[in-house]
N, C-alpha and C positions, 0 to 999 in steps of 0.2 A: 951063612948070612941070609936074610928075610930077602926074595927074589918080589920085589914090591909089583911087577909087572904079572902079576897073574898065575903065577906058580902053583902048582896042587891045582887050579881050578878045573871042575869041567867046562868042556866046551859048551856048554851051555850058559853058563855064567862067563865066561868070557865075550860070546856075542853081547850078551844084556851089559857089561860093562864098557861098549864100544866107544873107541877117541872118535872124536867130532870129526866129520867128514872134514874134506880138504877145501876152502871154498877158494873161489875165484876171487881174482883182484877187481871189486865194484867201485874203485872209488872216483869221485867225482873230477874233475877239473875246473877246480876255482878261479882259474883266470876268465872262462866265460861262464859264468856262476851268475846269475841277474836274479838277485832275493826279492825284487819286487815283484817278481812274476808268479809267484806260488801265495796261496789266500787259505784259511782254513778250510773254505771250501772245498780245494782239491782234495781234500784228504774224507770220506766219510763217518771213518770212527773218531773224528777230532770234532768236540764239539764244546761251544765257547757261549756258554748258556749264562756266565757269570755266577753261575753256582757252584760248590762244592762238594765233593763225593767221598771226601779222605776220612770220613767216620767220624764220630765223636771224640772230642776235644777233652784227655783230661790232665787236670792240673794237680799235683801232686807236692804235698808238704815232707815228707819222710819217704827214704828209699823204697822201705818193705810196701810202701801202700798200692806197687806194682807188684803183684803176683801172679795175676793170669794169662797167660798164652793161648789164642786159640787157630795159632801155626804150626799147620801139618804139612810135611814135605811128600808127595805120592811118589813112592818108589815103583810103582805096577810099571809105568812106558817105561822103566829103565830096568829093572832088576825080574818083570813076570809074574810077581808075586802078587798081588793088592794088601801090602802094604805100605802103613804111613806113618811115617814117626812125627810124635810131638815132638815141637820144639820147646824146651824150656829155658835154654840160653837168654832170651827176649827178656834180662828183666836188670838192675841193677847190681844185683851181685851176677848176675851172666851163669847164676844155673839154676838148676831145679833144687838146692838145696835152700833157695830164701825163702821156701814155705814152709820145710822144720823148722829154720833156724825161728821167723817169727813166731808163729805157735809156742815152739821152746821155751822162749823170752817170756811170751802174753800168759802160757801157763805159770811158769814162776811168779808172775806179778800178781795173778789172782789168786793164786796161792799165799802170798805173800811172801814167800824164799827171798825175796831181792829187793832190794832200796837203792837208791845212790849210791849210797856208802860201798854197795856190793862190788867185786872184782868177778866177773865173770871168768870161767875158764871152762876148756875143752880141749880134749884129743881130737884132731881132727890130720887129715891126709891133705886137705884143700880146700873141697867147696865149701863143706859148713861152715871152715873155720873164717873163711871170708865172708860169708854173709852173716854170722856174728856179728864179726868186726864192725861192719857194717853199721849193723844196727843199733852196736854198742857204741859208735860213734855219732848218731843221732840220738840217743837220748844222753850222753855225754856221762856214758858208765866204761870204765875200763874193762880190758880185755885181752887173758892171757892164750894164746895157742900156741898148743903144745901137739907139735907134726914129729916129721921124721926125713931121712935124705929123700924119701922118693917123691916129696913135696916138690912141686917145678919152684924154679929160681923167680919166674914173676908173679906167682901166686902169694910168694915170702915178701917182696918188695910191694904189692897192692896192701898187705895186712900192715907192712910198719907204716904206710901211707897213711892209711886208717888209723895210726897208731896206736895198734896191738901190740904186744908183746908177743915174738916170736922164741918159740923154746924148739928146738931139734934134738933128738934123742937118739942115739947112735946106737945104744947095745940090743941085739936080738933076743924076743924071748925064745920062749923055747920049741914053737914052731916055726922059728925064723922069718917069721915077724918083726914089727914094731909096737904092735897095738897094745898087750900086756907093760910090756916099758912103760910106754905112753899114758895108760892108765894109773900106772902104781906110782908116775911123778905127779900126777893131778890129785891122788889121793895124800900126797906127800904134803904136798902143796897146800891143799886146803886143811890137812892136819896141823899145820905149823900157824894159821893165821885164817879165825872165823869167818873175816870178813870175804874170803873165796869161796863162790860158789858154780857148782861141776854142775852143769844142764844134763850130762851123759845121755846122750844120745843112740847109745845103744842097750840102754834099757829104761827109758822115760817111754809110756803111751804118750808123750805129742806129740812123736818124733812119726810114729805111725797114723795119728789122729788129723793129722794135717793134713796128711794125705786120702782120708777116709772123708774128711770134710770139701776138698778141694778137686783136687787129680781126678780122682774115680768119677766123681758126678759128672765135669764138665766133660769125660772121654764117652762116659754114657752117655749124655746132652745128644754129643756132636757125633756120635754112632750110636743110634737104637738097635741097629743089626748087625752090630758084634760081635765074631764068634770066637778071637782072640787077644791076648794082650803079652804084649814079652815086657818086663821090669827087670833090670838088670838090680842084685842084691848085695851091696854094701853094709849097709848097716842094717836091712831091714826094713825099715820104716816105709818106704816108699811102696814096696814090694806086700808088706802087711797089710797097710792103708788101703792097697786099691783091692788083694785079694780079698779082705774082709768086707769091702765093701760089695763088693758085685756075690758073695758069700750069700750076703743081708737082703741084696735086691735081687732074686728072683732067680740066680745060680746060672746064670745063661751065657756067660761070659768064662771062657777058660785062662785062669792067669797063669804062663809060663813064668815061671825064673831062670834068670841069667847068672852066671857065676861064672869067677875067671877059674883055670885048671890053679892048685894050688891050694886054692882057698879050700877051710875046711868046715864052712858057714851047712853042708851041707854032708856032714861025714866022708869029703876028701880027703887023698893023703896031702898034707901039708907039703908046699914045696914054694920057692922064690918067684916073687913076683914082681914086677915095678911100675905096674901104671897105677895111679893110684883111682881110689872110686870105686870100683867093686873085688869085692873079696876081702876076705879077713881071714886073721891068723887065729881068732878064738868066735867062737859061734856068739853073734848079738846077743841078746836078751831076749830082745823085744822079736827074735825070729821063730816062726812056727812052722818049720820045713812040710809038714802034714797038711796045710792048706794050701796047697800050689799043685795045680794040675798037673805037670813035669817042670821037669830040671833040666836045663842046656850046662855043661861048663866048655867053655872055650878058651881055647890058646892065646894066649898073649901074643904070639908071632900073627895070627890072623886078627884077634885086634887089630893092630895095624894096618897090617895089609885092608881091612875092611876101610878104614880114615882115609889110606890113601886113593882107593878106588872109590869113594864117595868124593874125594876133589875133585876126583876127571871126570864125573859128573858137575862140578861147581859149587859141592857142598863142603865148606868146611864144619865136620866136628870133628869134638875132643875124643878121649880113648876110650872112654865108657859108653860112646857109643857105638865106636866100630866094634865093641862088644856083644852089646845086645843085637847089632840089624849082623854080625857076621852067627850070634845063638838064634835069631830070627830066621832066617835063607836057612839054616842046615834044618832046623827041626823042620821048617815047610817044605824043603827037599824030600825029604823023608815020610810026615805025614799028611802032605798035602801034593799027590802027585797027579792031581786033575786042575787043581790051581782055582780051588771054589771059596776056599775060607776069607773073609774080612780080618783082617788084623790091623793093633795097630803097637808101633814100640816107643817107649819113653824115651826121648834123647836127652838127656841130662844138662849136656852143657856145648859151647862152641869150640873152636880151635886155638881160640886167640894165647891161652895158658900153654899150648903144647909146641910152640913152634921150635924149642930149644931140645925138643924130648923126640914125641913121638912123628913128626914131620922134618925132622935133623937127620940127614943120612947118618952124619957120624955116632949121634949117638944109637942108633938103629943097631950101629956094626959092634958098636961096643959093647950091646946090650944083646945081642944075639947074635952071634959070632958065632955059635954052634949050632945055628938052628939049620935047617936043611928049607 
């Protein structure tokens, strides 16, 4: 069973992972507590100027018209490293997938593939298939997804909110997978009835172009001196987008990929896996393993373990990102042992999905029961 306290670590990552000092008991006595004896005054950095400083104000008609994040968590005071992951949680559908999912949609429309009348459909594991929904519920287009068990139970419940059709697929293909199923009922699907149309995301260019148009620029923006980027790889797209992009501008940027052990996105041996998000049981489409600087794959057991020890700092994310910051720290262990490079890692999404999954002891023990 997964020893969530620090297990396998060095002692070096275990200092950087330290519980919060013990503090002392400061609290006040409000029986002789007199409020009118304190003014703003007393306080320096309190300043009551009648102005505001909260940023610009914006007002928004449709979900997708929030797409940008520019929230970086600095892992250096805690982890040694200098880096810092984006956060892409920050948005309506609550991850980095509502930037394919639009694109996806906006390409179909200019293409002309989709009208009203159209029935949207998708394989998906989670995020996409929820910012679909999403979006397919603000233009008032239906929307079939089509997951599998290792879909969490509130990510299913947000989609029929949405009122998507939810479809779950149970038989494995033949890498013990779901993804092959999953696909040949989408092609099933729209074979029996015109009006369905499959965005397929794991071989459409917008699926990567979103992120060639979006992600990559603003990480270039907000880091001109860049010397690394870990993207964790799912479908792809994400991981395409920004390597092709930083490819196009100037080569100065090294993109790492992330993969879970299992997955065979990158000529692994095929083996079980249950967090969903990154990895797959048949190579994308839209993936070009020859453009990626190196390859991290990591254990799902340290998944985990990475989610939970990002709490006891006070960071709740999801599973794809104790993913990439646990393929992040091992590759900068290894080639970065003066601790000079810039990096920075995609976080895909937050915690709020996982709490019955991968933040549930029970399921922890059920799900790895043999791991060491």
């Amino acid at each position: 069973m997964i020893d969530r306290h620090f297990s396998n670590r060095s002692s070096d990552q275990k200092r950087a992972i330290a519980s919060p000092a013990d503090e002392s008991d400061h609290s006040l006595d409000e029986s002789n507590l007199n409020l009118d004896q304190f003014t703003v005054g007393d306080y320096p950095n309190v300043t009551n100027s009648g102005k505001s400083n909260f940023g610009k104000v914006q007002i928004l008609s449709r979900p997708y018209d929030l797409l940008e994040s520019q929230i970086y968590v600095d892992l250096l005071p805690s982890l040694g490293f200098d880096l810092k992951l984006k956060c892409e949680g920050f948005n309506f559908a609550g991850s980095l997938k509502m930037r394919a999912a639009a694109r996806l949609i906006s390409g179909a429309e200019e293409r002309g593939e989709i009208d009203k009348q159209s029935v949207l459909i998708e394989s998906s594991s989670g995020n996409l298939g929820l910012a679909l929904a999403m979006i397919a519920a603000s233009k008032g287009m239906r929307f079939v997804c089509v997951t599998d068990p290792r879909c969490n139970v509130t990510t299913m419940n947000l989609l029929r909110a949405l009122g998507a059709e939810v479809v779950v697929v149970s038989e494995l293909d033949c890498n013990g997978g779901f993804l092959q199923t999953r696909m040949d009922y989408v092609r099933a699907r729209c074979a029996e009835d015109r009006r369905y149309v499959w965005l397929n995301q794991y071989a459409n260019p917008s699926n990567w172009i979103a992120h060639y148009e979006s992600t990559a620029p603003s990480i270039a923006e907000a880091f001109p001196d860049l010397d690394l980027l870990f993207v964790g790889v799912g479908t792809g797209g994400t991981a395409m987008g920004c390597a092709r992009y930083f490819r196009d501008n100037g080569d100065y940027v090294r993109v790492i990929a992330v993969d879970a052990e299992g997955s065979v996105s990158f000529g692994g041996t095929p083996g079980r896996r249950v967090i969903p998000g990154i990895g797959a049981s048949i190579r994308p489409g839209v993936l070009d393993p020859q453009i990626f600087a190196d390859v991290v794959h990591v254990r799902e057991a340290d998944s985990i373990r990475w989610c939970h020890d990002l709490a006891r700092l006070g960071f709740l994310f999801g599973g794809s990102t104790g993913t990439i910051v646990s393929g992040a720290i091992d590759w900068l262990s290894v080639n970065d042992p003066h601790r000079r490079l810039k990096a920075v890692a995609i976080a895909p999404d937050l915690a709020d999905r996982y709490f019955d999954t991968i933040f549930d002891d029970g399921w922890i023990a059920q799900q790895f029961n043999s791991d060491s």
